[in-house]
C-alpha positions in Angstrom: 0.0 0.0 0.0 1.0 3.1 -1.2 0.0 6.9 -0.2 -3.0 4.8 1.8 -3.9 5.6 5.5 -2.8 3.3 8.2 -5.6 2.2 10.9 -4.2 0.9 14.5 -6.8 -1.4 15.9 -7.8 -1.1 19.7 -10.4 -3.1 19.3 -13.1 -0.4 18.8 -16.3 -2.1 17.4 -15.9 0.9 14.6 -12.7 -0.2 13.4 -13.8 -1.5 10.3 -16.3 1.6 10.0 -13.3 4.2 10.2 -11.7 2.1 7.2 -14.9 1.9 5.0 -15.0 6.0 5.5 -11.4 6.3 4.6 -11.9 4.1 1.3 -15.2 5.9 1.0 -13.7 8.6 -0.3 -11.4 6.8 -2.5 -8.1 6.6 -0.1 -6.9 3.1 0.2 -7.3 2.2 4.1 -5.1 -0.7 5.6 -5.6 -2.3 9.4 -3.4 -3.3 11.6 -3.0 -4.2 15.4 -1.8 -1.9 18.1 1.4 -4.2 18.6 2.4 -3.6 15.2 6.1 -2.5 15.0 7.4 1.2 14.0 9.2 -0.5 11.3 6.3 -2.9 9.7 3.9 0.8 9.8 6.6 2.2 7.8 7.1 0.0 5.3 3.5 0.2 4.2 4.3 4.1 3.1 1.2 6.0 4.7 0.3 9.5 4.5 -1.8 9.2 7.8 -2.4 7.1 10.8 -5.8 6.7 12.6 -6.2 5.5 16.5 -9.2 3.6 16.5 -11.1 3.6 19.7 -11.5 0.8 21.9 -13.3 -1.0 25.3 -10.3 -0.2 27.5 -9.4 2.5 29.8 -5.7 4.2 29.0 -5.0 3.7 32.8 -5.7 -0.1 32.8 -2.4 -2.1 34.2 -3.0 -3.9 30.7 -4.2 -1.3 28.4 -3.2 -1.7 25.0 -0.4 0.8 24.0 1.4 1.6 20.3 4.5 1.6 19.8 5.7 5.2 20.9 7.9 5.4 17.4 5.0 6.4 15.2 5.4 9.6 16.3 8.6 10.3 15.1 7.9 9.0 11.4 6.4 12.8 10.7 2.9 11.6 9.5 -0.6 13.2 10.7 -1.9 10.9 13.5 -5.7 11.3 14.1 -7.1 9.9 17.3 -10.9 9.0 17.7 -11.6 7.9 20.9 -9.1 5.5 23.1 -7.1 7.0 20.6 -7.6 10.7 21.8 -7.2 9.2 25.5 -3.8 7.5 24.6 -2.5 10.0 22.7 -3.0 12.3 25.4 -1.2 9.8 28.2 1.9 9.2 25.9 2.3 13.0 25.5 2.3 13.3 29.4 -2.0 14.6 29.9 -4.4 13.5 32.2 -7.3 11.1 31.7 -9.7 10.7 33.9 -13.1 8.7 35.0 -15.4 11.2 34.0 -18.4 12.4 36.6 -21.1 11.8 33.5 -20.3 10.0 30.7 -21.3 10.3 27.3 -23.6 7.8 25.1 -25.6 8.6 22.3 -25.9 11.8 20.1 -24.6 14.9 21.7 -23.7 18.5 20.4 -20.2 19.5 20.1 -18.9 23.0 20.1 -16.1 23.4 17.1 -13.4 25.7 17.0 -13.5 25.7 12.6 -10.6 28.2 12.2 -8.5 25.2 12.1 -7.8 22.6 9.4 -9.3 19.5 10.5 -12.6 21.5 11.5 -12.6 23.9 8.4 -15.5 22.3 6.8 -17.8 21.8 9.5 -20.4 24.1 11.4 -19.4 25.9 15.0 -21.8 23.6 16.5 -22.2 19.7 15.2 -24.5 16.8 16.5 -22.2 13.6 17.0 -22.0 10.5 18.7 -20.1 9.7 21.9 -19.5 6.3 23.6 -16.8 7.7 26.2 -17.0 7.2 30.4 -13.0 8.3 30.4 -12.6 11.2 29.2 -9.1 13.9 29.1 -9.1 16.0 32.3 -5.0 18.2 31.5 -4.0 18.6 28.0 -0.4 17.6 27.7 2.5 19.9 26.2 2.0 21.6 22.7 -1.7 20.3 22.4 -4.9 23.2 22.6 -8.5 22.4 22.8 -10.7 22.6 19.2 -14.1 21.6 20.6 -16.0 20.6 23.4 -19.6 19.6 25.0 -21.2 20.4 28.1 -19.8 17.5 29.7 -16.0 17.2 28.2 -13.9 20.0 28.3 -12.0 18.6 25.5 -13.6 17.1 23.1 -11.1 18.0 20.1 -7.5 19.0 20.8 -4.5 19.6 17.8 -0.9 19.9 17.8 0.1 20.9 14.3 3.6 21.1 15.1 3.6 17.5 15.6 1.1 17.4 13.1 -1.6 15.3 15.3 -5.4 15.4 15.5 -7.9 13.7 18.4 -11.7 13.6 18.8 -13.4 12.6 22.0 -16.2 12.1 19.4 -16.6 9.2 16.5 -17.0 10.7 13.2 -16.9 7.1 11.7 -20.5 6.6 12.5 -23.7 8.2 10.2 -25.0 9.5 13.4 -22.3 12.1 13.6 -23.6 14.2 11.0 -20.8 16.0 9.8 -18.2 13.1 10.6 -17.3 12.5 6.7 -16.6 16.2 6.4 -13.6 16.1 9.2 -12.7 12.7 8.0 -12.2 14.2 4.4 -10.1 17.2 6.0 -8.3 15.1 7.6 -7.5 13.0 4.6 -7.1 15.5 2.1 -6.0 18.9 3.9 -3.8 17.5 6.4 -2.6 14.3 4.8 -2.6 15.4 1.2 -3.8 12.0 0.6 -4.8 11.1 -3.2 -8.5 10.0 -4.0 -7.2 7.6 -6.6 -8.2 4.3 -5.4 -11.6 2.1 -6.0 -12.6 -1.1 -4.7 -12.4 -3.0 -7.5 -8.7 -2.1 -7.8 -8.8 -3.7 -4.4 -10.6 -6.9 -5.7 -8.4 -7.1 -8.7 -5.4 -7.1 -6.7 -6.7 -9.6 -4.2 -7.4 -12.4 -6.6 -4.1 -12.0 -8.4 -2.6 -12.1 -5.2 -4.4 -15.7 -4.2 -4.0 -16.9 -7.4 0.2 -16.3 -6.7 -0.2 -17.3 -3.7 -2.3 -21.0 -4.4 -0.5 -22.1 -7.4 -1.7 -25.1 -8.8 -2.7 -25.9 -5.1 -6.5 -26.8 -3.6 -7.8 -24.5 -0.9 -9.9 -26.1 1.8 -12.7 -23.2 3.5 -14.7 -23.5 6.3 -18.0 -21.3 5.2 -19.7 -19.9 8.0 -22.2 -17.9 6.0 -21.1 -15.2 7.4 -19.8 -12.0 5.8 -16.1 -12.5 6.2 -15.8 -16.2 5.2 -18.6 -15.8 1.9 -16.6 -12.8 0.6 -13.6 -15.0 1.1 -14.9 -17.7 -0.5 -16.0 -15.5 -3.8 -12.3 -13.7 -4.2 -10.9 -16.9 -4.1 -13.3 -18.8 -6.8 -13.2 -16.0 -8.8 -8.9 -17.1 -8.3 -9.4 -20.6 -8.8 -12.5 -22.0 -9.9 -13.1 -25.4 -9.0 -9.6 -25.7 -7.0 -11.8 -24.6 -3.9 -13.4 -26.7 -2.0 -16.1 -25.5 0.6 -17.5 -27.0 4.1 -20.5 -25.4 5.7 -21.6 -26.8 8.9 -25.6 -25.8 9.9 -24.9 -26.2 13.5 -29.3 -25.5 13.9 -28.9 -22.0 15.3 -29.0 -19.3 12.2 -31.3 -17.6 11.3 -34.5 -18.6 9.5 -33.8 -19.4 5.8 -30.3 -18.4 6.1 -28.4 -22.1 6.2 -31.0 -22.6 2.9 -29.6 -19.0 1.6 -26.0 -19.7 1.9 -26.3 -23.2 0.3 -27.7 -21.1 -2.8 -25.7 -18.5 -3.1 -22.8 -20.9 -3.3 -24.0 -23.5 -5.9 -25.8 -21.0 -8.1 -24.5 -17.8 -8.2 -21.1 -19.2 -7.2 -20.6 -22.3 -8.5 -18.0 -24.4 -5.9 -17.7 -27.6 -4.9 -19.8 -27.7 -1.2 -19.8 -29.9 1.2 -23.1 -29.2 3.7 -23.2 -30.8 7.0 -26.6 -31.3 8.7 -25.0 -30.9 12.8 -27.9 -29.2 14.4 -28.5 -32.3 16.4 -25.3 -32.7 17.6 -25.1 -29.3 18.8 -28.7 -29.4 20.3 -27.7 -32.3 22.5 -24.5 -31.0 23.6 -25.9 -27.4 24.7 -29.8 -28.8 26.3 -30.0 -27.3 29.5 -27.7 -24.6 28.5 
């Protein structure tokens, strides 16, 4: 990946949301964990980082931490979230347990004579999901936005050239979320909007067919979104050289062990192997 932005995953639930905006607007998106190395961030060439947010509080014994190097690379980090919190932490702020936290739709007071907020209105309806929350900015960072309940609910440091939001913009509930997403992107970053999905599909069955050879693949097929978009990439690789196994365990939804068994021997032709286990797995779990 090339002039993409790089995701780090703290295991916000709106991971995957933050990297369907990104490619939303054309800007290849890539994921990767929060233990990722310096090094292995760099050598997928990003113009911009994201900080995902997360379950876990930044002052947790265990709380999952990045790799303090990324912010010495020179590239725009934008926090959302955790990622505000630990951003804050490794730059020597305060988070704190807040009084009242925030869930659900909430206005936000904006600062917009700045770059990441240029686009959007002085006052914007978004979507928390916060009970920590940053109680002392830490050195070189000043307060964009914030609500009746968090004093800071944006902050910036453009010397260092980094971004946070208390707030998700990832979500449609943030109405003008894609606006500071695309300033972000595009202003800050100087990303390029030169990349489409199907360049991504393309790229993906070359890749598997490289990678399989004249090889068989053997796929467990859930049904589920990440396993049946699997399966298609790689029969549209190999054809016939992929061999299916989709166990009805009894507890999916109506019609929806008779949908998968469909789509995959009509629209998508591959040799499937069903397995009727929903007795097995009734037995096992009665009284559970």
């Amino acid at each position: 990946m090339k002039k993409g932005i790089v995701i780090i995953d703290f295991g916000g639930q709106y991971t995957q949301l933050i990297a369907r905006r990104v490619r939303q607007l054309n800007v290849y998106s890539s994921v990767v964990s929060y233990t990722a190395a310096v090094d292995e961030i760099r050598k997928l060439e990003p113009v911009g980082i994201i900080f995902s947010g997360g379950p876990s509080s930044v002052n947790d014994a265990d709380a999952p931490v990045v790799d303090k190097g990324i912010f010495e690379l020179g590239i725009p980090v934008l926090g959302i979230c955790y990622g505000m919190q630990l951003m804050t932490k490794l730059f020597g702020g305060c988070v704190e347990k807040a009084e009242k936290g925030e869930y659900g739709l909430v206005n936000v007071s904006i600062d917009n004579s700045n770059e990441l907020f240029s686009d959007m209105p002085k006052d914007s309806v978004c979507w928390m999901s916060h009970t920590d929350r940053v109680s002392k900015l830490a050195q070189g960072f000043e307060r964009i936005a914030y609500t009746d309940n968090c004093q800071f609910a944006a902050i910036q440091n453009t010397a260092r050239k980094l971004y946070a939001v208390q707030f998700h913009p990832e979500v449609t509930h943030s109405v003008d979320g894609m606006k500071l997403i695309s300033s972000f992107l595009f202003k800050i970053c100087k990303a390029e909007a030169n990349w489409k999905m199907q360049s991504y599909a393309e790229e993906t069955i070359e890749s598997i067919r490289k990678q399989v050879g004249d090889g068989e693949v053997l796929l467990a097929l859930s049904g589920g979104v990440d396993s049946s978009v699997c399966a298609a990439l790689i029969y549209k690789a190999i054809g016939d050289r992929l061999h299916c196994v989709f166990v009805d365990h009894g507890f999916m939804r109506k019609g929806e062990a008779e949908l998968v068994k469909e789509v995959f021997t009509k629209y998508f032709p591959v040799s499937l192997s069903c397995v009727d286990a929903s007795k097995n797995f009734y037995e096992k779990l009665s009284g559970v």
